[in-house]
C-alpha positions as CSV (number, residue, x, y, z in Angstrom):
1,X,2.6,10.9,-22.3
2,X,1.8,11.8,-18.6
3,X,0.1,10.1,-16.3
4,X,-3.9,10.1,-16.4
5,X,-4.1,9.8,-12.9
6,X,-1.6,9.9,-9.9
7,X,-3.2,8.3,-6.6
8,X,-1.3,9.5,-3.4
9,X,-2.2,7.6,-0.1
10,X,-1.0,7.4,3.2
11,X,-0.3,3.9,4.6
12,X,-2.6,1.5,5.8
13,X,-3.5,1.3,10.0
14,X,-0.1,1.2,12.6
15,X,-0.6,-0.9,15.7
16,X,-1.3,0.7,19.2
17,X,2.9,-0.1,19.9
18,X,4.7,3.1,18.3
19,X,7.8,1.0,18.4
20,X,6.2,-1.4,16.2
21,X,7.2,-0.5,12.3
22,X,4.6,-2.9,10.8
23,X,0.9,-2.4,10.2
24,X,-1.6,-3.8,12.9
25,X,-4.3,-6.5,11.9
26,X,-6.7,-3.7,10.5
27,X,-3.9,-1.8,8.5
28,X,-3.3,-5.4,6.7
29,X,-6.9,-6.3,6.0
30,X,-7.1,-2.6,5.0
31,X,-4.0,-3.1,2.5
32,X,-5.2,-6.8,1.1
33,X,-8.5,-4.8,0.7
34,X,-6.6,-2.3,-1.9
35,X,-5.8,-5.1,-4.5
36,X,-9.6,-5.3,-5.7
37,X,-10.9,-1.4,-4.5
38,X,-7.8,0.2,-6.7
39,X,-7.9,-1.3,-9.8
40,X,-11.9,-1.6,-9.8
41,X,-12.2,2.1,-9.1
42,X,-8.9,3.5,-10.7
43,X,-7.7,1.3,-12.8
44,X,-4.6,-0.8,-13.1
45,X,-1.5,0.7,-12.0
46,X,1.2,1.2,-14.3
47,X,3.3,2.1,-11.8
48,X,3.8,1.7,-7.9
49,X,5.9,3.4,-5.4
50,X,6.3,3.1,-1.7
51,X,8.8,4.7,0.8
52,X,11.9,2.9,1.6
53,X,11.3,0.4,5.1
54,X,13.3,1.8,8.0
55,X,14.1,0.3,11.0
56,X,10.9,2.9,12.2
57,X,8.8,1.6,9.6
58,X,7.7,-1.0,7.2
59,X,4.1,0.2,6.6
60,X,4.6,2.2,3.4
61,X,5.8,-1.3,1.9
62,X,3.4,-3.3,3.4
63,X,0.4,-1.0,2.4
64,X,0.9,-1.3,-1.4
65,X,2.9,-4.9,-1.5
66,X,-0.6,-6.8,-1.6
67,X,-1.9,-4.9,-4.8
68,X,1.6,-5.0,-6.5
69,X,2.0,-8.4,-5.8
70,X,-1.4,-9.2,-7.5
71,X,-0.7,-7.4,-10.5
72,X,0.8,-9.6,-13.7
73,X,4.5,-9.5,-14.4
């Protein structure tokens, strides 16, 4: 059966330092946010994806690892 729904989103804040590959204080408070706004207004998730970290950038990751950490095993 296909999904229902398929949310795309971009990740969460970057910090002011380009070089920096993690999110800045807003982007994390923004991604810790997701773990009650998504599945409140989508749903649970069956599924999650991210982009692989690089050595440019972790913030894919670190944008969705708060919600799929919440979720049950």
């Amino acid at each position: 059966m296909p999904p229902k729904t398929v949310l795309l989103t971009r990740h969460a804040e970057k910090p002011t330092d380009l070089l920096d590959p993690d999110l800045s204080d807003q982007g994390d408070d923004r991604a810790k946010r997701l773990v009650e706004y998504i599945p409140k207004t989508f749903g649970q998730p069956d599924f999650i994806f991210a982009a692989a970290s690089s050595k440019h950038s972790n913030r894919p990751y670190d944008t969705v690892a708060p919600l799929a950490n919440s979720l049950p095993d």
